[in-house]
N, CA and C of each residue as an Amber inpcrd file, in Angstrom:
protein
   639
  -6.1260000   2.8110000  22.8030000  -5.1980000   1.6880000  22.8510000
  -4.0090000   1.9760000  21.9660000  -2.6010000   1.5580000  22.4160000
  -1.0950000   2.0990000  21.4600000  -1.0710000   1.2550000  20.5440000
  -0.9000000   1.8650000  19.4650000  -0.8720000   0.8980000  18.2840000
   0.6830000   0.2520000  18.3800000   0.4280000  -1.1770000  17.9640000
   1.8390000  -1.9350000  17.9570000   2.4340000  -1.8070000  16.3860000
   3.8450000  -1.0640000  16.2090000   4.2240000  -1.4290000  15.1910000
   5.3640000  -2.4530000  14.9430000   5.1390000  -2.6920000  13.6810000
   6.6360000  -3.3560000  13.3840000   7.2430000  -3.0060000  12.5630000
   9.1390000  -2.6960000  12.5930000   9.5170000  -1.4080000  12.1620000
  11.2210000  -2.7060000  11.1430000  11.3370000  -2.4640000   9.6620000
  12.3610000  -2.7360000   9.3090000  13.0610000  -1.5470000   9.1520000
  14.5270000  -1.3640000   8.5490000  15.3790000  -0.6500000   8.2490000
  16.2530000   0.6420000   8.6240000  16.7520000   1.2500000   8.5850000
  17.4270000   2.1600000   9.3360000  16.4230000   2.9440000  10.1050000
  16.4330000   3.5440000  11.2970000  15.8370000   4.7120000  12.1640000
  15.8760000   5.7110000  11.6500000  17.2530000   6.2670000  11.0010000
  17.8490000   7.1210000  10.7420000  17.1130000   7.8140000   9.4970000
  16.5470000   6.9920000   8.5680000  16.5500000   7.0270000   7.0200000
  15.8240000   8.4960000   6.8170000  15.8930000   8.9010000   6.0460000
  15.2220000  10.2880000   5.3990000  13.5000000   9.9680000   4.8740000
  13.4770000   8.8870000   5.1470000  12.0440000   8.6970000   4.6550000
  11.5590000   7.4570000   4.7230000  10.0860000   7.7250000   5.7640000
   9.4380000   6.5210000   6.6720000   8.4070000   6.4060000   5.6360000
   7.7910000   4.9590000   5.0070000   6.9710000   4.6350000   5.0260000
   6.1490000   3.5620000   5.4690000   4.8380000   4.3320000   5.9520000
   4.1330000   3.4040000   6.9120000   3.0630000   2.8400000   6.5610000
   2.8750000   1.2950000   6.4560000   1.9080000   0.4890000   5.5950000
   0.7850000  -0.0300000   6.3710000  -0.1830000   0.1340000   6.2100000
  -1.6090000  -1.2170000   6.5850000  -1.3730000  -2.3190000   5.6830000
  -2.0480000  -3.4260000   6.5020000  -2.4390000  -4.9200000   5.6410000
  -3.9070000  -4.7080000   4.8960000  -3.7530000  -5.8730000   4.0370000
  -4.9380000  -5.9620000   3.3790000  -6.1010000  -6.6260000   4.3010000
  -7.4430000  -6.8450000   3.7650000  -8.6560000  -6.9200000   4.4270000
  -8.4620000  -7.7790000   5.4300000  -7.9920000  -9.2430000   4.9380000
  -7.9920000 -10.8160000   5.4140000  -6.5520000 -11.2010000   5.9450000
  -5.6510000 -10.2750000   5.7390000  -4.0900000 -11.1420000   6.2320000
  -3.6290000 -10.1040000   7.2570000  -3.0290000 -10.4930000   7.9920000
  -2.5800000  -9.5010000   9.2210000  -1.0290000  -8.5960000   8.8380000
  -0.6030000  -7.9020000   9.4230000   0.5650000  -6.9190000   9.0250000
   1.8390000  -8.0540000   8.7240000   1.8170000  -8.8230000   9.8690000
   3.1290000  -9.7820000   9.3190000   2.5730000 -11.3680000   8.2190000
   2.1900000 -11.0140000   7.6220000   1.4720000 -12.2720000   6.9020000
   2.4480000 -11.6760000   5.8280000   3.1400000 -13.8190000   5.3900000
   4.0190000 -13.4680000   3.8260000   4.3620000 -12.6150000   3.0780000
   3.5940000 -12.0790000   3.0440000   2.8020000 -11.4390000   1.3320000
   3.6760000  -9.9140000   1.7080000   3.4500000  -9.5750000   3.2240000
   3.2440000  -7.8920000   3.5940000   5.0120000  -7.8640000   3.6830000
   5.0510000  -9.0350000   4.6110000   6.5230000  -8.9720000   5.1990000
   7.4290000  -9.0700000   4.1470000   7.2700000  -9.6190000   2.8420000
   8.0070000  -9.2960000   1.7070000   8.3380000  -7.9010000   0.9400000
   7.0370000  -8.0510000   1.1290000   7.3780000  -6.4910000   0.4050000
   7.7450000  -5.4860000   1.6810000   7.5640000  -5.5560000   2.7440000
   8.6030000  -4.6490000   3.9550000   9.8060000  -4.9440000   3.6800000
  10.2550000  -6.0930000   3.6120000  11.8060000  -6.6280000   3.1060000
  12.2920000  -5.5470000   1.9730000  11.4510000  -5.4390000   1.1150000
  12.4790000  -5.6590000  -0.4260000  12.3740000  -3.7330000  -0.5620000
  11.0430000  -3.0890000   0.1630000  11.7860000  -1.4650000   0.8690000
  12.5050000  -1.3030000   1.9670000  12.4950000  -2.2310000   2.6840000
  13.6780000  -1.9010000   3.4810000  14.9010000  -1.6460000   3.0750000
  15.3950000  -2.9900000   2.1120000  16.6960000  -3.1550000   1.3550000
  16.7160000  -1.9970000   0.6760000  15.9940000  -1.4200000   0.3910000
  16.2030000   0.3510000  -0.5390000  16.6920000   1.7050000   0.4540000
  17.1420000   1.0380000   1.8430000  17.3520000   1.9330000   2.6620000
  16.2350000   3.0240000   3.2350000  15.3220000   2.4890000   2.9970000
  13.7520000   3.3180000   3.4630000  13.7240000   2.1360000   5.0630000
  12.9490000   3.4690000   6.1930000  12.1090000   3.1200000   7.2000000
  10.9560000   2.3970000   6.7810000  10.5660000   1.1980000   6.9820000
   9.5610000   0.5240000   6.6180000   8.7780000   0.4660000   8.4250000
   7.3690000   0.5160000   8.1830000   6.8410000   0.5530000  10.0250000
   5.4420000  -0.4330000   9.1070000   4.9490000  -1.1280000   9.6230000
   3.6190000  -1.4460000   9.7670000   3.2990000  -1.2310000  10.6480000
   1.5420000  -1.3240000  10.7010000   0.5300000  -1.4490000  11.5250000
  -0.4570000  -2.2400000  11.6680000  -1.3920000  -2.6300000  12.5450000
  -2.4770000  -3.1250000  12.3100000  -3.7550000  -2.7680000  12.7560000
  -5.1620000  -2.8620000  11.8530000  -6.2930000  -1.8610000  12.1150000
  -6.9180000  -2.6690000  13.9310000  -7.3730000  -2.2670000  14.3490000
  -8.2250000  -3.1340000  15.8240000  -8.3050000  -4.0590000  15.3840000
  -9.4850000  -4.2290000  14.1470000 -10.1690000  -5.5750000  13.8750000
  -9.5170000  -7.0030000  13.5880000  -8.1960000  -6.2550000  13.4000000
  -7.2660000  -7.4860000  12.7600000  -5.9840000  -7.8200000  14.1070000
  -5.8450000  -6.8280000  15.0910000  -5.0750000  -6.8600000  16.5790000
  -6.2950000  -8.1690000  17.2670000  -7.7570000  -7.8070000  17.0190000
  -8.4840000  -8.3960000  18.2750000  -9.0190000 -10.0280000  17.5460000
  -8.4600000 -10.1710000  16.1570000  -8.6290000 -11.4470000  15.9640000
  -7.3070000 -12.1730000  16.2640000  -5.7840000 -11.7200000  17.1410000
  -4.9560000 -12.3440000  17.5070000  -5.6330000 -12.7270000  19.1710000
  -6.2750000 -11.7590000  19.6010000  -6.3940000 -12.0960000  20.8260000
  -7.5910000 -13.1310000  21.4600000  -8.3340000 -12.7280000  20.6550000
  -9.8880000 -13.4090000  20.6300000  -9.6950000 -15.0230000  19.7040000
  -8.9640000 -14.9630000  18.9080000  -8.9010000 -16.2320000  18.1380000
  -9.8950000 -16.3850000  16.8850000 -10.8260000 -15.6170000  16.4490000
 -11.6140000 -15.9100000  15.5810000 -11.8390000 -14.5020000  14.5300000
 -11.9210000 -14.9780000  13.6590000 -12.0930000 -14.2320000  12.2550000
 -13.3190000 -13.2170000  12.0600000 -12.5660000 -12.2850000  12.2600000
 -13.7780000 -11.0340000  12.7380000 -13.3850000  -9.9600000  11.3590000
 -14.6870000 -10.1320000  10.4530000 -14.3420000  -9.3400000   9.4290000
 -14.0220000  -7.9540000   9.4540000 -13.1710000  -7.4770000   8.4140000
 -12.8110000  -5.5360000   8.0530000 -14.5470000  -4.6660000   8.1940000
 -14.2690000  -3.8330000   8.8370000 -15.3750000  -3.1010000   8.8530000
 -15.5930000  -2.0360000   7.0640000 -16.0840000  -1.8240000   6.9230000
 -16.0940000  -0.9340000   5.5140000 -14.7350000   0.0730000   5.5930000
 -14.1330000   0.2280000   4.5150000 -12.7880000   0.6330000   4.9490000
 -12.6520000   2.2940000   4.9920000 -13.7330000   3.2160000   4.8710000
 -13.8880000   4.5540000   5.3170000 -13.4380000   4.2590000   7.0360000
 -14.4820000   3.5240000   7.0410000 -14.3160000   3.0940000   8.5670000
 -12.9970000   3.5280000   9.5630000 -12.3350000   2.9170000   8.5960000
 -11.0550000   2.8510000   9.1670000 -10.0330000   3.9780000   9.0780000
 -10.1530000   4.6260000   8.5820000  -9.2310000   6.1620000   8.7600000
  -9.3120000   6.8420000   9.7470000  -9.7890000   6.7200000  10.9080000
  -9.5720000   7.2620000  12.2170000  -8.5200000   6.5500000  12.5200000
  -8.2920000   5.6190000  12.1070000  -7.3050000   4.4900000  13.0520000
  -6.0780000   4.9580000  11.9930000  -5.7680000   5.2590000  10.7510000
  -4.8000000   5.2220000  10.4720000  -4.3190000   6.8530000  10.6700000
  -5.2840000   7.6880000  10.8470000  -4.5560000   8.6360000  11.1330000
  -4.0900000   8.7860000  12.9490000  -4.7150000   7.9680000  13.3420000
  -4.2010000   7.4520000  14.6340000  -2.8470000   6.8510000  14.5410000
  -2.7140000   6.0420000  13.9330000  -1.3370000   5.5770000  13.4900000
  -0.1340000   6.5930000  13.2760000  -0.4440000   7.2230000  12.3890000
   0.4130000   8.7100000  11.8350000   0.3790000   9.6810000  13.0990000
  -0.5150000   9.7790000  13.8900000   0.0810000  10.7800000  14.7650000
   1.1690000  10.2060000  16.0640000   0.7670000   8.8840000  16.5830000
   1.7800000   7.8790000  17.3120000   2.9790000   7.9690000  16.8740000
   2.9890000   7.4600000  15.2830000   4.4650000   7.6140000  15.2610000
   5.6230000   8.4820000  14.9530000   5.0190000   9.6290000  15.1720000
   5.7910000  10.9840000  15.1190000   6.9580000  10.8210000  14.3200000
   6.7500000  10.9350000  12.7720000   8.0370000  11.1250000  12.0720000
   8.6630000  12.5630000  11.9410000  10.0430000  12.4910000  11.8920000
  10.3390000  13.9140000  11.8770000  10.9430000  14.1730000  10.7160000
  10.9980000  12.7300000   9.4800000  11.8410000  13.4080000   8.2740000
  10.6750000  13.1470000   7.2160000  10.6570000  12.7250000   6.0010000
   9.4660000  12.2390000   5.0780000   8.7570000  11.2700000   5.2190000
   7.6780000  11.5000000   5.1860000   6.5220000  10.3700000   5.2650000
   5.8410000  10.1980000   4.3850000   5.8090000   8.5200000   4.0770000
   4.9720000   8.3310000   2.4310000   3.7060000   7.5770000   3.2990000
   2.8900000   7.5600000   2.8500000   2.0250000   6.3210000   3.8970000
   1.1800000   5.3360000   2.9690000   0.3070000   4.1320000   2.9780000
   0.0570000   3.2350000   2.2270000  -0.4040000   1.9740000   2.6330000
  -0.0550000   0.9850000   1.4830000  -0.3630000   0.0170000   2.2750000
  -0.8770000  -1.6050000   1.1360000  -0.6760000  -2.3520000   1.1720000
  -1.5450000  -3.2530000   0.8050000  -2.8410000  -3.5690000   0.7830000
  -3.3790000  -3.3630000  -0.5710000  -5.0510000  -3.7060000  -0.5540000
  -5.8230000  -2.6890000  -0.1280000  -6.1550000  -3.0400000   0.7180000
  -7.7170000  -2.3130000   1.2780000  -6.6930000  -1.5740000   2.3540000
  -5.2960000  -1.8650000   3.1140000  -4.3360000  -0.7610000   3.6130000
  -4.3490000   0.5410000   2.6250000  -3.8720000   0.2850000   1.4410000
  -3.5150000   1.6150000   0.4070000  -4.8830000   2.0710000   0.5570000
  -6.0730000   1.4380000   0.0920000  -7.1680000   1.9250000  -0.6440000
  -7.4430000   3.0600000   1.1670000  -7.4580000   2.6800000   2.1940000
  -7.6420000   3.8230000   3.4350000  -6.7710000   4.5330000   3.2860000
  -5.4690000   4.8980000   3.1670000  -4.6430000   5.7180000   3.3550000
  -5.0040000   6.3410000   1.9440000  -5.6100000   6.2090000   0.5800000
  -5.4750000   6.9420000  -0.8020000  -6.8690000   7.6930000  -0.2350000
  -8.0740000   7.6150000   0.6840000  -8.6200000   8.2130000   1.5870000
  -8.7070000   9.6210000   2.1450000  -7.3690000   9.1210000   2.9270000
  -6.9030000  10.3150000   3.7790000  -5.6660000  10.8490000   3.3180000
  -5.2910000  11.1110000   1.8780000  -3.6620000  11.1760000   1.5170000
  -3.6300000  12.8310000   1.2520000  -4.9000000  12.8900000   0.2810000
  -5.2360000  14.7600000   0.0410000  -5.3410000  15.6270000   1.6050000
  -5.8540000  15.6200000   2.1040000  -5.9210000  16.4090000   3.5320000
  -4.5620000  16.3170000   4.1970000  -3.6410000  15.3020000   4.2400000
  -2.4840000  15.0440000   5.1490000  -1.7110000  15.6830000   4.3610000
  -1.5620000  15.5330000   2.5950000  -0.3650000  16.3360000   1.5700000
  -0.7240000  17.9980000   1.7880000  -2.1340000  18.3780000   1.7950000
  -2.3070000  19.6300000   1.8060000  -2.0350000  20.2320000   2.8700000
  -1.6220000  19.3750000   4.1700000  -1.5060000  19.8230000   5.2380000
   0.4690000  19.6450000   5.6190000   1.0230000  19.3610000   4.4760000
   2.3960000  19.2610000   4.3350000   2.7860000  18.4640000   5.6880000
   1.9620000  17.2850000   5.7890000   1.9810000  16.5210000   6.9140000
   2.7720000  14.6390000   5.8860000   2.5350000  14.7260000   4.5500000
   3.1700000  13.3800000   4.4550000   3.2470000  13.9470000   2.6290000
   3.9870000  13.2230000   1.7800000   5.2000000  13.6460000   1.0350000
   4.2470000  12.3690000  -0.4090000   3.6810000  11.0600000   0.0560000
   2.8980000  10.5910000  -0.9770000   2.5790000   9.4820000  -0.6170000
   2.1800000   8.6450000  -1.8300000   1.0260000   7.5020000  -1.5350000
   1.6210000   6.3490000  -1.8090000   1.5920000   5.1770000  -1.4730000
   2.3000000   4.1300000  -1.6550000   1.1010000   2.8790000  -1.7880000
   0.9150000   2.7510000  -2.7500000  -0.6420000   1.4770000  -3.2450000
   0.4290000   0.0370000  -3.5350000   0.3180000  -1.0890000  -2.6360000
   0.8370000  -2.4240000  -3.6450000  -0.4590000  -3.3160000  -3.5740000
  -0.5090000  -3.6220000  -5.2060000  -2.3810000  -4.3400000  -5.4760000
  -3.1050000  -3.5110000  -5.0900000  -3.8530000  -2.3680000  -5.7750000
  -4.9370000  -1.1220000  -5.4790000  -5.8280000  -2.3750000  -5.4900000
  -7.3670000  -2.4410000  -4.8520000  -8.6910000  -3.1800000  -4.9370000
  -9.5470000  -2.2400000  -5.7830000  -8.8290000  -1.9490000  -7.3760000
  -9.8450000  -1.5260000  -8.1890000 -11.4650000  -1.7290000  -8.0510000
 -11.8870000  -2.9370000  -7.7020000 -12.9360000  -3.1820000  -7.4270000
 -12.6860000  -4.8450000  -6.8570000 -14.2210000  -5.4890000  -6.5150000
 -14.2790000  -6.5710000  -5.8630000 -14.2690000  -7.3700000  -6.9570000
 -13.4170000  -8.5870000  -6.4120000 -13.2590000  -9.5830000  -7.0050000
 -14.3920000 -10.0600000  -7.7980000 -14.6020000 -10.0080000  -9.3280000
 -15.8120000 -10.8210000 -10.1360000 -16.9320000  -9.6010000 -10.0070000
 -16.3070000  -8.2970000  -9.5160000 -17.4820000  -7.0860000  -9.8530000
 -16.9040000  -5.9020000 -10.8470000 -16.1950000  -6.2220000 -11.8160000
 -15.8070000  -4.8350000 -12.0960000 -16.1370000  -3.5530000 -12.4440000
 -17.6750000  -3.6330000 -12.5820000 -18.3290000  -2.2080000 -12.3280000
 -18.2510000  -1.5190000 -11.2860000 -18.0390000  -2.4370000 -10.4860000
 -18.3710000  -1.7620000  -8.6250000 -16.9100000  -1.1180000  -8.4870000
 -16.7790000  -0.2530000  -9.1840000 -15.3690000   0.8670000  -8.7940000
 -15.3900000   1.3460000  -7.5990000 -13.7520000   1.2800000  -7.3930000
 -13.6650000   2.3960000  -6.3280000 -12.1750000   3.2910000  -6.4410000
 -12.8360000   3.7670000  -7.4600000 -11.8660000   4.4820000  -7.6960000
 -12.4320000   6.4390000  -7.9400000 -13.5760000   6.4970000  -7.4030000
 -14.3580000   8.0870000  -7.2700000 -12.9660000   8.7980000  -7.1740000
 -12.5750000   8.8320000  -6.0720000 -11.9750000   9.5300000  -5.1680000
 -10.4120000   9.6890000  -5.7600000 -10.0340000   8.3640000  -6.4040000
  -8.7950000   8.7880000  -7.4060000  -8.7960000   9.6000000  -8.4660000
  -9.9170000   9.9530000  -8.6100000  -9.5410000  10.9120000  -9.9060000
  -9.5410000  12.2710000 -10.4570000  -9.3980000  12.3710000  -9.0660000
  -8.7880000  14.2560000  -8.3810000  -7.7800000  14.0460000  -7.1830000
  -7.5020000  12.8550000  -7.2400000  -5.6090000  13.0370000  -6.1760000
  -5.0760000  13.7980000  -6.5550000  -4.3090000  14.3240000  -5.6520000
  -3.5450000  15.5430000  -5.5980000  -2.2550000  15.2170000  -4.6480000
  -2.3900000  14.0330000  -4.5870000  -1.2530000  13.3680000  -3.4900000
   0.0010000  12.3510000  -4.5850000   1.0680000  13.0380000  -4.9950000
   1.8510000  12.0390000  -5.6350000   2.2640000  10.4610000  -4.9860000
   1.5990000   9.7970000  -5.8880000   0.8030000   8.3740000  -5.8760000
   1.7370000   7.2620000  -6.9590000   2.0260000   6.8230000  -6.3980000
   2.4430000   5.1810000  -6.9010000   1.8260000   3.4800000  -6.3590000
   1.2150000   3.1930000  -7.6690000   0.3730000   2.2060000  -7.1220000
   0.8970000   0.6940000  -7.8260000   1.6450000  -0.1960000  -7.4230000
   2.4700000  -1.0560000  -8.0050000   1.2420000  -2.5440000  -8.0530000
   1.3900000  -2.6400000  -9.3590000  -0.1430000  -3.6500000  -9.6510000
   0.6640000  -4.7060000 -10.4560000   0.3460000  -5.9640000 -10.2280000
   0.4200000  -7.3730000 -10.7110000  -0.8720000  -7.2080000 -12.3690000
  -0.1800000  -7.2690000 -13.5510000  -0.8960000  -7.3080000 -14.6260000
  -2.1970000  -8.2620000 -14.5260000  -2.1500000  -9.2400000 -13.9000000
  -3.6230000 -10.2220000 -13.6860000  -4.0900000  -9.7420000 -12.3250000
  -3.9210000  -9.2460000 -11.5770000  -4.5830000  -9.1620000 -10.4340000
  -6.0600000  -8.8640000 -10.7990000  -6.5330000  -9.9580000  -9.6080000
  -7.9510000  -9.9330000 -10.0370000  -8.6240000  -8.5460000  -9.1610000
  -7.8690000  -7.8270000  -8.6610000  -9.1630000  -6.3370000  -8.4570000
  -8.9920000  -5.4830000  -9.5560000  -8.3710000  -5.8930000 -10.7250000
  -8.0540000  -4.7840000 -11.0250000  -6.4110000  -5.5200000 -12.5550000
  -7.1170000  -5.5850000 -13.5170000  -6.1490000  -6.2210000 -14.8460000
  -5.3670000  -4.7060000 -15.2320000  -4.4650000  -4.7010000 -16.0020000
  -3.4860000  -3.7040000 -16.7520000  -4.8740000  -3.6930000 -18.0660000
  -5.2910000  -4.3450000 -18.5090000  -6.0670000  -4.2280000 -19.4090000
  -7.8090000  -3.4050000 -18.6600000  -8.4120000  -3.7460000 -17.5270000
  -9.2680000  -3.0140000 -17.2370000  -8.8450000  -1.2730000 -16.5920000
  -7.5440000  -1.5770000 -15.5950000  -7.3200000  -0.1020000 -15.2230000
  -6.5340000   0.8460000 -16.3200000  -6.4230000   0.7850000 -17.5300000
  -6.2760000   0.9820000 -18.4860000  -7.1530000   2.0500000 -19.1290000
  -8.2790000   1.7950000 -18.6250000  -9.6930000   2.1370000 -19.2890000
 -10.2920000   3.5920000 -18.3800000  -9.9100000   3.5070000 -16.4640000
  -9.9640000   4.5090000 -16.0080000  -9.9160000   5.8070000 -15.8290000
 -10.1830000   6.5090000 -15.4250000 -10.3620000   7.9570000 -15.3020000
  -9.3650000   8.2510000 -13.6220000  -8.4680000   8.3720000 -14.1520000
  -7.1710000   8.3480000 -13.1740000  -6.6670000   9.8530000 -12.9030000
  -6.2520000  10.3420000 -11.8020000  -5.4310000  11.4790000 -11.6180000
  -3.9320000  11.2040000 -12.0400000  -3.5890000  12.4600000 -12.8300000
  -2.3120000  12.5640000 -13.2680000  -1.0420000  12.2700000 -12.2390000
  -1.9190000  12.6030000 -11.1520000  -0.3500000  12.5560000  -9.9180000
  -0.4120000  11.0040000  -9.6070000  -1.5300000   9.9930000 -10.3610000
  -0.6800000   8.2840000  -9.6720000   0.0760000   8.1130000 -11.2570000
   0.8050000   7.2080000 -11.0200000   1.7160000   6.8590000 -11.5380000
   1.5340000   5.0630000 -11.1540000   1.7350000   4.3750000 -11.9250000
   1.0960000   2.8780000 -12.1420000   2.5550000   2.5550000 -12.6240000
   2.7980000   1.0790000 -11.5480000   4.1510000   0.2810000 -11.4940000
   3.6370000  -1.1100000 -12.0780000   3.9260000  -1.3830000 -13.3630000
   3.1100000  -3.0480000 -13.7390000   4.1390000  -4.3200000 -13.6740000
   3.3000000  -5.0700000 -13.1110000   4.3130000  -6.3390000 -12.8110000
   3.9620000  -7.3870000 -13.2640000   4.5590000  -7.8360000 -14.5370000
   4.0480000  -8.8610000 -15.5100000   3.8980000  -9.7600000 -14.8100000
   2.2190000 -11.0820000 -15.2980000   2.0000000 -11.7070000 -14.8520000
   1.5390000 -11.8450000 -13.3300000   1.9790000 -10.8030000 -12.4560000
   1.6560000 -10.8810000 -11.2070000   0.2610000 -10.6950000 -10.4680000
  -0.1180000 -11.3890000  -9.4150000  -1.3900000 -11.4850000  -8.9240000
  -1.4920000 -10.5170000  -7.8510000  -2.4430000 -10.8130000  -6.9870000
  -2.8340000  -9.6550000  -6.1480000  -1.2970000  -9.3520000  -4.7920000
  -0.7420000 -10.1600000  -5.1550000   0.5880000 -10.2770000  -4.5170000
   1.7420000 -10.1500000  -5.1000000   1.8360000  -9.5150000  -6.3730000
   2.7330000  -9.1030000  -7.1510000   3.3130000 -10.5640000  -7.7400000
   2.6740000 -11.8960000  -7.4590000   3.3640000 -13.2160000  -7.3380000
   2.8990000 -13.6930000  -9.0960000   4.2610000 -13.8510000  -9.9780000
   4.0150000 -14.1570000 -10.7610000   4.0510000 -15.9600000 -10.9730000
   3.4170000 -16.5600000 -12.1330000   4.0750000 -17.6370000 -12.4640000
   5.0100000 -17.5300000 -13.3560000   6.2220000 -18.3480000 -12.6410000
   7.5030000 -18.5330000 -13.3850000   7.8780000 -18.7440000 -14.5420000
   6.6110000 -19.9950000 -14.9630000   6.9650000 -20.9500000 -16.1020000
   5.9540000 -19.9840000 -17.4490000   4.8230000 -19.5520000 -16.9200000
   4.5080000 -18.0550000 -17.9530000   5.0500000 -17.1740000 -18.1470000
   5.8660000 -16.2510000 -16.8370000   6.1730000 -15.1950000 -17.1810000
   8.3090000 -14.9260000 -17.5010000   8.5480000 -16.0690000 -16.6750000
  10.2410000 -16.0180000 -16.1300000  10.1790000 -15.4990000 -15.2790000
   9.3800000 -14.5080000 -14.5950000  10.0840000 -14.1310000 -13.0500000
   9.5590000 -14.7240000 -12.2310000   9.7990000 -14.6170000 -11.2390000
   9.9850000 -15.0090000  -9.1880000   9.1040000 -14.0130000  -8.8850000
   8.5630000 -15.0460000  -7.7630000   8.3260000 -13.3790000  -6.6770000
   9.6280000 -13.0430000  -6.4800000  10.1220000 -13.1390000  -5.9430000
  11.2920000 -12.7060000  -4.9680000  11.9870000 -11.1850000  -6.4180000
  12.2240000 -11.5000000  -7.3710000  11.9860000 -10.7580000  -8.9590000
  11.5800000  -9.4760000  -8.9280000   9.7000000 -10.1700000  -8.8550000
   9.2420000  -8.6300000  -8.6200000   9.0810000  -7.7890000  -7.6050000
   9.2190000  -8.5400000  -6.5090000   9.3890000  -7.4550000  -5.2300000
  10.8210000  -6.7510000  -4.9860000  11.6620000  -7.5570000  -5.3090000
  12.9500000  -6.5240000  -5.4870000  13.0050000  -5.3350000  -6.4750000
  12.2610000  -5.7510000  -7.8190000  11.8170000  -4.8010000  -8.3740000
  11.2500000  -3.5100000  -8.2090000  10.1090000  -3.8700000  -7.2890000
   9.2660000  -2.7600000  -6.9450000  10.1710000  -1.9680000  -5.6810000
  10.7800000  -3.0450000  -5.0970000  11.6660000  -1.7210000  -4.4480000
  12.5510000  -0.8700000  -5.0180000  12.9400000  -1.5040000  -6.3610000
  13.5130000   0.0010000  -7.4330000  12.8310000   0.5640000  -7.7840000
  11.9960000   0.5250000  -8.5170000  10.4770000   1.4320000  -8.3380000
  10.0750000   2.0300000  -8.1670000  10.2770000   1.5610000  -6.3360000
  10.1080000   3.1280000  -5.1410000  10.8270000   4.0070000  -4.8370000
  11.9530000   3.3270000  -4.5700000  13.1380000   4.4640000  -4.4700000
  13.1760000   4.9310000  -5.5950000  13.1400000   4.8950000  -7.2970000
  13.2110000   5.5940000  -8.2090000  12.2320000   6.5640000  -7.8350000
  11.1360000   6.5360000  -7.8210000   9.6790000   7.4140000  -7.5280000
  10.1370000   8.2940000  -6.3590000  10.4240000   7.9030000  -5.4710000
  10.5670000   8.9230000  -4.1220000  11.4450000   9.6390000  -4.4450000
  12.7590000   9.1880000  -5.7270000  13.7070000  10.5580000  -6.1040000
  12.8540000  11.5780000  -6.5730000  12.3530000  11.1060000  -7.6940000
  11.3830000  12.1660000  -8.3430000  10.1540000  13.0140000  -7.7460000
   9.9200000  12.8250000  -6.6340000   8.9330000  13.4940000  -5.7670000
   9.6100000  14.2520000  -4.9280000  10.5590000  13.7600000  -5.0830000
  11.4510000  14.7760000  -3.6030000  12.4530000  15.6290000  -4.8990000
  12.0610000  15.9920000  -5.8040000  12.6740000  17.1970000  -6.7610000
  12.3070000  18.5380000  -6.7030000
């Protein structure tokens, strides 16, 4: 089946990145479409996607949970071969999107098939489990990695991922006060969403200079 995307910002741009949604919200839900906005405005190709499970709860009507998210890397490298980029490719994603693509990021970089990793809210672990890591697999990346985290987010505090056993190639974007949506409160912190997602699109484009050196 063709995967449907949805595509902001120039065609043209020197560098596509292509995002999954998180577990429970679909590719155009608030949260995603903001932050597609605020890389777009950085002059980056922004494309989403969406996994089956989350296409066949538009069609079917009912809430059909994420399968375990190994699961799902057939489908995103399904994704990546559909959309045939021909200039740089970062790939990523929101949530349990990043956490599949940080997956499959070593095999695709070693295969000089995509350029790096793009994490917004990593799912350090499950909500109210923080032993239950999942972070094995991060801590021999070899895929230059930027993972832009809300300081309270509950998968995952600036004060617990702090404590990790991290590969040198991620690089951690902190966004005061912000939750699993980069969404801070105002009257605690002074910023907006709208704040830190423009933010993080400096961020990225800062980061993608430095990877492309």
């Amino acid at each position: 089946m063709p995967t449907d995307f949805v595509e902001l910002g120039p065609k043209a741009a020197s560098t596509t990145i292509l995002l999954a949604h998180g577990a429970g919200a679909p590719m155009d839900a608030p949260g995603m479409t903001m932050i597609a906005e605020g890389l777009a405005a950085q002059n980056l190709r922004i494309v989403r996607f969406e996994f089956a499970y989350m296409a066949q709860r538009r069609t079917e009507g009912r809430r059909k949970p994420p399968p375990r998210a190994d699961k799902l890397n057939s489908e995103f490298l399904s994704a990546i071969e559909e959309l045939k980029v021909d200039g740089r490719l970062i790939i990523g994603g929101k949530s349990m999107g990043g956490r599949v693509a940080s997956m499959i990021a070593d095999e695709l970089f070693e295969a000089e098939r995509v350029a790096g990793l793009l994490c917004a809210g990593y799912p350090f672990h499950p909500i109210g489990k923080p032993e239950k890591l999942r972070t094995e697999h991060l801590q021999n990346l070899r895929t230059p990695t930027l993972i832009c985290q809300g300081t309270r987010d509950q998968f995952g505090t600036k004060a617990e991922v702090g404590s990790y056993n991290l590969s040198s190639t991620i690089q951690i974007e902190w966004f005061e006060d912000g939750d699993h949506d980069l969404k801070p409160r105002k009257r605690v912190s002074g910023y907006t969403h709208a704040d830190h997602i423009n933010a993080m699109g400096a961020a990225v484009s800062a980061w993608l200079d430095r990877i492309n050196l």
